[in-house]
Backbone as XML, in Angstrom:
<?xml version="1.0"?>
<chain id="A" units="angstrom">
  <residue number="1" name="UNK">
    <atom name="N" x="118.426" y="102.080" z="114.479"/>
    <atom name="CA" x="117.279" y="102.858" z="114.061"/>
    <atom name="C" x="117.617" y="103.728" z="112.852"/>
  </residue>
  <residue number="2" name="UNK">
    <atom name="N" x="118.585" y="104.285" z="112.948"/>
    <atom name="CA" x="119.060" y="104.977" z="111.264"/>
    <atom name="C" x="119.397" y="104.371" z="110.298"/>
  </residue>
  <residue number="3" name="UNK">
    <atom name="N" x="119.373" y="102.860" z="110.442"/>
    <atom name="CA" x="119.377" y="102.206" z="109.357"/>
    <atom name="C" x="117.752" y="101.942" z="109.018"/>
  </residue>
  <residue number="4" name="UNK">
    <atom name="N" x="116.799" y="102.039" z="109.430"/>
    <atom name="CA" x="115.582" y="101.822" z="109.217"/>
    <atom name="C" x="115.097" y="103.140" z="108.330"/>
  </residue>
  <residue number="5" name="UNK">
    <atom name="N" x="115.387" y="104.334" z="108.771"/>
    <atom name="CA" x="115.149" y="105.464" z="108.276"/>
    <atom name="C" x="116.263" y="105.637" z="106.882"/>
  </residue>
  <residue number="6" name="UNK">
    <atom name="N" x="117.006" y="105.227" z="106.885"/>
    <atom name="CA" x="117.973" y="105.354" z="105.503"/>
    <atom name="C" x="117.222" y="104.564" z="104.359"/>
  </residue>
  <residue number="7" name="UNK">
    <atom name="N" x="116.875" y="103.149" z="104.835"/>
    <atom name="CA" x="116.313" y="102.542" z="103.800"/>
    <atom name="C" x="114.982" y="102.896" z="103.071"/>
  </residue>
  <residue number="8" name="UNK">
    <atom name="N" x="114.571" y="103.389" z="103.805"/>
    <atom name="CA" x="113.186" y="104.119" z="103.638"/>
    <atom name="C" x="113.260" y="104.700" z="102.286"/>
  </residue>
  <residue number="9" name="UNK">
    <atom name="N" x="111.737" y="104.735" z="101.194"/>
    <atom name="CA" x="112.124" y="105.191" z="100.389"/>
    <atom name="C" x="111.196" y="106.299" z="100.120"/>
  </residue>
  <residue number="10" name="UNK">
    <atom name="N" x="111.289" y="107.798" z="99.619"/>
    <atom name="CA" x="110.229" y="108.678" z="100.020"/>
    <atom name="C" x="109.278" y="108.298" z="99.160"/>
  </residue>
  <residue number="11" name="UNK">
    <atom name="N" x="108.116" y="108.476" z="99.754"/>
    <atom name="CA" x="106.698" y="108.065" z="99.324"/>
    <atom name="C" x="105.870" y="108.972" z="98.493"/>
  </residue>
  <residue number="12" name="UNK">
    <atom name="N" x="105.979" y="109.146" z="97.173"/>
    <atom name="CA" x="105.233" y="110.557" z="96.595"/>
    <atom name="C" x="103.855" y="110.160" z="95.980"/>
  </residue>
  <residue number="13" name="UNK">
    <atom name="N" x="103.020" y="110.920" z="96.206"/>
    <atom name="CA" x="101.787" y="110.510" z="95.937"/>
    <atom name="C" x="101.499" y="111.371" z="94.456"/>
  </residue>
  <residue number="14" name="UNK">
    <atom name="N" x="100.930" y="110.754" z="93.086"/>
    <atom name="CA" x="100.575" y="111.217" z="92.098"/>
    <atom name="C" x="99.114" y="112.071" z="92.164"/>
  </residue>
  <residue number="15" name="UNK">
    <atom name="N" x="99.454" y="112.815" z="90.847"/>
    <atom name="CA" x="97.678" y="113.546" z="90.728"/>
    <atom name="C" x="96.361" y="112.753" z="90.981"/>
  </residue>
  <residue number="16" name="UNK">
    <atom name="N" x="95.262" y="113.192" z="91.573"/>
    <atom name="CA" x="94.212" y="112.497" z="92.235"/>
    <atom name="C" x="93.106" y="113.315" z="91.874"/>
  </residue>
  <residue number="17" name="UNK">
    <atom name="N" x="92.387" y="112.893" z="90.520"/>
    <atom name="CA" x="91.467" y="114.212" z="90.374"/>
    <atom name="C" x="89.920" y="113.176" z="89.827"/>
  </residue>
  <residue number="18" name="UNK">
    <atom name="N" x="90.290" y="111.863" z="89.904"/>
    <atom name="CA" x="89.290" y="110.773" z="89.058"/>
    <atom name="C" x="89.005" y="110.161" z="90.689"/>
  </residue>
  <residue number="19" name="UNK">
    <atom name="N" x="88.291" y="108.946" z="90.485"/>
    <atom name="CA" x="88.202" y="108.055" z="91.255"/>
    <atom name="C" x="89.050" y="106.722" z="90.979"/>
  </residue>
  <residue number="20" name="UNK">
    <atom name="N" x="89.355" y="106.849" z="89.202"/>
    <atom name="CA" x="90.012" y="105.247" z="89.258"/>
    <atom name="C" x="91.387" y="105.845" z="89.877"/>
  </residue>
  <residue number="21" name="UNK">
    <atom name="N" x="91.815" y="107.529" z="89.657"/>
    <atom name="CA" x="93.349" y="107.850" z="89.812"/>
    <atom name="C" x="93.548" y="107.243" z="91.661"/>
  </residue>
  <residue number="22" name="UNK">
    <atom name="N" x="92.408" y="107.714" z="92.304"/>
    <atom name="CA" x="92.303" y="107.172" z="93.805"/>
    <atom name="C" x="92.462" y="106.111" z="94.044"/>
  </residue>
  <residue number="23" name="UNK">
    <atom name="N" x="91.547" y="105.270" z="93.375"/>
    <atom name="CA" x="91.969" y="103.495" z="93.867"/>
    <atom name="C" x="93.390" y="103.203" z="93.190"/>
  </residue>
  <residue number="24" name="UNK">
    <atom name="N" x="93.774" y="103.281" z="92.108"/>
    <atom name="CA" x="95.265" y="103.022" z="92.019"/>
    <atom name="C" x="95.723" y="103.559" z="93.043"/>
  </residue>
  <residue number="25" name="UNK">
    <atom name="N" x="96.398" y="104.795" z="93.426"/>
    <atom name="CA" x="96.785" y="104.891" z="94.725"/>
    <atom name="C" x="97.102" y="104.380" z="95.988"/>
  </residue>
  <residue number="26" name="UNK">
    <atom name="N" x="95.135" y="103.731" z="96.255"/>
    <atom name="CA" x="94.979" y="102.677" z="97.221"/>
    <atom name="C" x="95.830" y="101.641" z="96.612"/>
  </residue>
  <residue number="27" name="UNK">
    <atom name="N" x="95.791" y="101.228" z="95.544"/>
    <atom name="CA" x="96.688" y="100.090" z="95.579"/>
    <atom name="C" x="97.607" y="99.776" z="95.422"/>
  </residue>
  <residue number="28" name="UNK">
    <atom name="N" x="98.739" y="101.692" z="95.310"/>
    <atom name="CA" x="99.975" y="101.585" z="95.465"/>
    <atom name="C" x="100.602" y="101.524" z="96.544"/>
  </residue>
  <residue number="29" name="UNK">
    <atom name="N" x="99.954" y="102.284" z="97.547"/>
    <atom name="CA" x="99.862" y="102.354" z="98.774"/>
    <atom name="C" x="100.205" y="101.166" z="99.765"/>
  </residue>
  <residue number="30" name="UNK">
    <atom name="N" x="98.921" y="100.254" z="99.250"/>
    <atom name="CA" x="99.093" y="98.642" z="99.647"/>
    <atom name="C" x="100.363" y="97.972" z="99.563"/>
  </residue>
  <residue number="31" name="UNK">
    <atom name="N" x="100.634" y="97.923" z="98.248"/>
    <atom name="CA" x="102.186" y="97.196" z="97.923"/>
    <atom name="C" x="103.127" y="97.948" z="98.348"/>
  </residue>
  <residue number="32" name="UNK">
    <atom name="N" x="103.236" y="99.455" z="98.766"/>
    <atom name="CA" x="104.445" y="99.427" z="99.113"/>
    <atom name="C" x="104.272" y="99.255" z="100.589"/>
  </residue>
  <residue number="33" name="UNK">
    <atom name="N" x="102.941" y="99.180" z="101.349"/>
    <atom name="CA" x="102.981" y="98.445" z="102.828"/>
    <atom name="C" x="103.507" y="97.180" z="103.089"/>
  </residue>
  <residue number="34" name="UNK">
    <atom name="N" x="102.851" y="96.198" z="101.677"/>
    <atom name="CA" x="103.563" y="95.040" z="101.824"/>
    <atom name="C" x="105.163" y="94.310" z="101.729"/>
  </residue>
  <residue number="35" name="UNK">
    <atom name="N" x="105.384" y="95.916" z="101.026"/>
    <atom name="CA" x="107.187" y="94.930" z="100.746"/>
    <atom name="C" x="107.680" y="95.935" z="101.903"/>
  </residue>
  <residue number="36" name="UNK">
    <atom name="N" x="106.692" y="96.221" z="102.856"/>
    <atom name="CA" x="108.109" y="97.304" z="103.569"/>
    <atom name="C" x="108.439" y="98.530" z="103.280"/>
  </residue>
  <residue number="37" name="UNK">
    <atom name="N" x="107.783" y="99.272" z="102.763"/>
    <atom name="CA" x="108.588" y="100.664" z="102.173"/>
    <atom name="C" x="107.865" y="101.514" z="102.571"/>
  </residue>
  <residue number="38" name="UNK">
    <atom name="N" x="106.820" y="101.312" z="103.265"/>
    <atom name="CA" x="106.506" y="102.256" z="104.017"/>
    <atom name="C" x="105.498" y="101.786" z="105.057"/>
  </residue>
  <residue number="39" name="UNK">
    <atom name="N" x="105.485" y="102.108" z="106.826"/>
    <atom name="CA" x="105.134" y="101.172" z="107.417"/>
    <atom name="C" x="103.673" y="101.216" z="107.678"/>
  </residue>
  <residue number="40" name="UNK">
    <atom name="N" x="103.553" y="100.674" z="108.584"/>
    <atom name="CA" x="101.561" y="100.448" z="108.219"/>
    <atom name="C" x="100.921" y="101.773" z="109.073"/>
  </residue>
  <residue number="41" name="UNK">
    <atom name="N" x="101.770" y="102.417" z="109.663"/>
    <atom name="CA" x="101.020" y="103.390" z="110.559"/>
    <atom name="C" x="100.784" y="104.713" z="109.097"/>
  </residue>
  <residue number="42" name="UNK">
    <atom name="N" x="101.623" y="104.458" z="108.314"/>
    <atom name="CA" x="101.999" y="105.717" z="107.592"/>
    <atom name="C" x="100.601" y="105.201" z="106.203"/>
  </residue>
  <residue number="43" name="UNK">
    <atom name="N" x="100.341" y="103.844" z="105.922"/>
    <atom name="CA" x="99.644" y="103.360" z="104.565"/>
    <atom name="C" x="98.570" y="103.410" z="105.577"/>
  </residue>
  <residue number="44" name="UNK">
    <atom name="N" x="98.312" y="103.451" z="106.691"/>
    <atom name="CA" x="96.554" y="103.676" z="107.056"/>
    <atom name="C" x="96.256" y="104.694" z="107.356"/>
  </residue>
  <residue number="45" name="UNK">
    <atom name="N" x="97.223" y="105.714" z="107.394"/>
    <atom name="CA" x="96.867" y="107.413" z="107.137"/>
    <atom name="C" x="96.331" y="107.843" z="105.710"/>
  </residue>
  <residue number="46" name="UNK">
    <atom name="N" x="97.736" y="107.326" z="105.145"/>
    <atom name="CA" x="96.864" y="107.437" z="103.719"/>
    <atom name="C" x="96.039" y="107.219" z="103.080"/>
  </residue>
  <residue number="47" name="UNK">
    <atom name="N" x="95.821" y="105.723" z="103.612"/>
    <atom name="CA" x="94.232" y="105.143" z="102.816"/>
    <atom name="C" x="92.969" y="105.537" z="103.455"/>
  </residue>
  <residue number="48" name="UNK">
    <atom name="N" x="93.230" y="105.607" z="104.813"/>
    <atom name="CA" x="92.620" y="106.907" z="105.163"/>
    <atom name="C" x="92.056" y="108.254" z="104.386"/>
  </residue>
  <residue number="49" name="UNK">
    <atom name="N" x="93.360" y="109.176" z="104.181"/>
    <atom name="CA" x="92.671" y="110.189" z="103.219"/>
    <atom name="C" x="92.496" y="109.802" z="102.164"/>
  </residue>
  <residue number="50" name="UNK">
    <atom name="N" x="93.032" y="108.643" z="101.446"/>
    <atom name="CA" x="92.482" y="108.311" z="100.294"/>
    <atom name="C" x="91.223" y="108.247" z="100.190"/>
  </residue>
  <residue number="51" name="UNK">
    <atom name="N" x="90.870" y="107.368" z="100.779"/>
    <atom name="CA" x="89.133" y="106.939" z="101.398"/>
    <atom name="C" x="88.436" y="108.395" z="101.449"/>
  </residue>
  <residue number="52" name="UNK">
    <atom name="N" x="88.888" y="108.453" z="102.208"/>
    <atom name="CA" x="87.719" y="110.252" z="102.367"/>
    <atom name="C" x="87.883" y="110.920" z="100.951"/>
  </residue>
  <residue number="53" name="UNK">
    <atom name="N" x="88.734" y="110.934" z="100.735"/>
    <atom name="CA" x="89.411" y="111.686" z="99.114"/>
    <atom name="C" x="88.073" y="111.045" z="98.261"/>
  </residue>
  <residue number="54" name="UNK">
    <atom name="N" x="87.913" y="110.318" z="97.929"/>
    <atom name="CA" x="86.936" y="109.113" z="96.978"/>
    <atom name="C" x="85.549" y="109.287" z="97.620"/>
  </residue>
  <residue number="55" name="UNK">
    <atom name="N" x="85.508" y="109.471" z="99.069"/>
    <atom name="CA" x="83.744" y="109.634" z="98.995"/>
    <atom name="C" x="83.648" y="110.955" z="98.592"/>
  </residue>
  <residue number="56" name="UNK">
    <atom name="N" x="84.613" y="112.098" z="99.331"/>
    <atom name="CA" x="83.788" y="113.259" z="98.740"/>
    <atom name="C" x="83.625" y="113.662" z="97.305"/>
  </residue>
  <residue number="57" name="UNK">
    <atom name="N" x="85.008" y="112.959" z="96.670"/>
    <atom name="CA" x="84.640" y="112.844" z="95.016"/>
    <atom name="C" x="83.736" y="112.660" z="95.299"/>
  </residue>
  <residue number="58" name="UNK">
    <atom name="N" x="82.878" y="111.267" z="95.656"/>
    <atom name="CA" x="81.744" y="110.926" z="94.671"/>
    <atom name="C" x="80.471" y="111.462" z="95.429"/>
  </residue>
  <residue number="59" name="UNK">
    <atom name="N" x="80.822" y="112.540" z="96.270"/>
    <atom name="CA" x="79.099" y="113.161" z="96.869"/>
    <atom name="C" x="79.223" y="114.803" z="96.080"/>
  </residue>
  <residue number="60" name="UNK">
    <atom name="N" x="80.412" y="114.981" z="95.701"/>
    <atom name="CA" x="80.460" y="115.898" z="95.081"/>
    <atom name="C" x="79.965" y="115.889" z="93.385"/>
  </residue>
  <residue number="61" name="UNK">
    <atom name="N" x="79.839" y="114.504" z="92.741"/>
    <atom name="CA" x="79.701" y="114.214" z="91.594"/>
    <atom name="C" x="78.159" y="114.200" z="91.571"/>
  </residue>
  <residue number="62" name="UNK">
    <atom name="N" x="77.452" y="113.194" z="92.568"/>
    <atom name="CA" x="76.307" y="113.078" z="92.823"/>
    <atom name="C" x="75.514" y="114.165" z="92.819"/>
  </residue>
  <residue number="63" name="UNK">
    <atom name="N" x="76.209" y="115.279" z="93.754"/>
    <atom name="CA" x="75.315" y="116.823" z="93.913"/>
    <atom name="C" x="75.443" y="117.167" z="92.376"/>
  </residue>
  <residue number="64" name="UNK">
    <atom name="N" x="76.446" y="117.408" z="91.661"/>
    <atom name="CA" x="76.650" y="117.740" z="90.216"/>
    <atom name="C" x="75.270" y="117.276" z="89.478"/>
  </residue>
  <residue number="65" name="UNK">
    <atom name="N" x="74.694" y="115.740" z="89.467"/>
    <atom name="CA" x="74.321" y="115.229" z="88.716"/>
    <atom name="C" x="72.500" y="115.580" z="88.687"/>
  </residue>
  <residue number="66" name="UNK">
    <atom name="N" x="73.121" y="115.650" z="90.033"/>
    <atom name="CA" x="71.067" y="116.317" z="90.899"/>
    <atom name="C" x="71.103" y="116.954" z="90.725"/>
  </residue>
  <residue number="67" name="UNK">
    <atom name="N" x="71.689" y="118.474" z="90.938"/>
    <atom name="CA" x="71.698" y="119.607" z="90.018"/>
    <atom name="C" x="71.330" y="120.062" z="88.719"/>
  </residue>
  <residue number="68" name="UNK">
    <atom name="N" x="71.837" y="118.902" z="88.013"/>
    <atom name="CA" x="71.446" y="119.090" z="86.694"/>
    <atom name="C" x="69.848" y="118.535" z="86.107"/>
  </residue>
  <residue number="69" name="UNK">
    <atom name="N" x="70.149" y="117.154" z="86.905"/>
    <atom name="CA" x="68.358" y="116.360" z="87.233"/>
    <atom name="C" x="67.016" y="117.751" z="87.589"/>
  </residue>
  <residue number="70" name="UNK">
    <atom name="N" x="67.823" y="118.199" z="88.485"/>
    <atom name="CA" x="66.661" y="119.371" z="88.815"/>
    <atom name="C" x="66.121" y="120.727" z="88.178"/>
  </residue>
  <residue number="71" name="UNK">
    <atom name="N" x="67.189" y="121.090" z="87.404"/>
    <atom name="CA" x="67.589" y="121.970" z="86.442"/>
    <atom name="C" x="66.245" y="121.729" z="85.382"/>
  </residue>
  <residue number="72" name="UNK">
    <atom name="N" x="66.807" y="120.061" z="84.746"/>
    <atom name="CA" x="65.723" y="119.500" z="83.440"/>
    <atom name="C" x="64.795" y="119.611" z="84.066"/>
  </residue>
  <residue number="73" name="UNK">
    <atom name="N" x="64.431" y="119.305" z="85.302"/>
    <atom name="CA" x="62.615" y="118.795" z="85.567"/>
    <atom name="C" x="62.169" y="120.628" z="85.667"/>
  </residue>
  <residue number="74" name="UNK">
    <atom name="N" x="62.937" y="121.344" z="86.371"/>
    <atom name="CA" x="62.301" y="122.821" z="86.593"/>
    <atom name="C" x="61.929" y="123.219" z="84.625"/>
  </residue>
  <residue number="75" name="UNK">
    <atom name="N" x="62.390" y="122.832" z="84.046"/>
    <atom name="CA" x="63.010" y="123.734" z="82.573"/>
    <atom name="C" x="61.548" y="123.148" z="81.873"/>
  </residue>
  <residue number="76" name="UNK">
    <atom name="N" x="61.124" y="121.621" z="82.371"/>
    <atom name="CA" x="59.977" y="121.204" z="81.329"/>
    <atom name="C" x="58.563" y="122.176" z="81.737"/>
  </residue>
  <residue number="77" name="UNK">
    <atom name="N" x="57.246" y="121.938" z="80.646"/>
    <atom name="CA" x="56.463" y="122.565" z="80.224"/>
    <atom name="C" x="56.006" y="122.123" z="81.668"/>
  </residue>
  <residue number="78" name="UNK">
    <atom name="N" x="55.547" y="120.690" z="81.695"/>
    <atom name="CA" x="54.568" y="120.305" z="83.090"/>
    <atom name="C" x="55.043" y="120.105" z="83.950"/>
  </residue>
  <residue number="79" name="UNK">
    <atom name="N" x="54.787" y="120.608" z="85.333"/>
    <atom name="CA" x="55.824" y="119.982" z="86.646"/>
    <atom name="C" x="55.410" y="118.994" z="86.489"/>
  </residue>
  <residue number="80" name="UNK">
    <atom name="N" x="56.552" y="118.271" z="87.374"/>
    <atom name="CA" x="56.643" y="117.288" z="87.592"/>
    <atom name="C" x="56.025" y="116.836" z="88.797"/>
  </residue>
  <residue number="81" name="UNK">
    <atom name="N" x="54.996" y="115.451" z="88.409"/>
    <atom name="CA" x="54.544" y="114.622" z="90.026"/>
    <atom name="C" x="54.433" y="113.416" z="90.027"/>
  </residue>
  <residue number="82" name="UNK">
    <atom name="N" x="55.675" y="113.295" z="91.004"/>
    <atom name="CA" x="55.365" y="111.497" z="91.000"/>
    <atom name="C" x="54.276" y="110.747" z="91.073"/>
  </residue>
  <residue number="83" name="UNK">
    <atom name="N" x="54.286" y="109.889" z="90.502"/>
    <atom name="CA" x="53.174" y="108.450" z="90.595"/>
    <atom name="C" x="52.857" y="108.351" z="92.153"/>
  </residue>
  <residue number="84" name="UNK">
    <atom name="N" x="52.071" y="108.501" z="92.539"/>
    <atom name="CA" x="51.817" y="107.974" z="94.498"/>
    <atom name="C" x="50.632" y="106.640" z="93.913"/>
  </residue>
  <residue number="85" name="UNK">
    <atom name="N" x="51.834" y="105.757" z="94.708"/>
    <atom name="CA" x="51.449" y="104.382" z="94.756"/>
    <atom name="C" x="50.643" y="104.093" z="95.949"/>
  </residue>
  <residue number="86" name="UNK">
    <atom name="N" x="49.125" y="103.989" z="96.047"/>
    <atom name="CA" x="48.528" y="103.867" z="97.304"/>
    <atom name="C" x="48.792" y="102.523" z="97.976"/>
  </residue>
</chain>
């Protein structure tokens, strides 16, 4: 068993502040599950928080974007009313 843990190689995870920086990750993650270097209990934790890492990016980007969507429509001369399609 201490030869399993010797070979081991420590696993450092880079800056994560994009979504593409996340999926690289995921897919460093992957390869080093596949050659062995780190075992699968430890790469489905991570891709795990990776995963969560990447949605809340992108519900956090989304709120950003509606925010701003709502911002323009409050700021124009005429409110705004949708078309109602009978």
């Amino acid at each position: 068993m201490a030869d399993r843990h010797e070979r081991k190689r420590r696993f450092k995870i880079g800056r994560l502040t994009t979504q593409d920086q996340i999926v690289k990750e995921l897919a460093r993650v992957y390869r080093h599950a596949r050659r062995k270097e780190i075992d699968s209990s430890t790469a489905y934790r991570l891709s795990t928080i990776l995963g969560t890492m990447a949605k809340t990016m992108e519900a956090s980007e989304l709120e950003k974007r509606l925010d701003v969507i709502e911002q323009a429509l409050l700021a124009r001369e005429r409110p705004f009313r949708p078309k109602v399609v009978p």
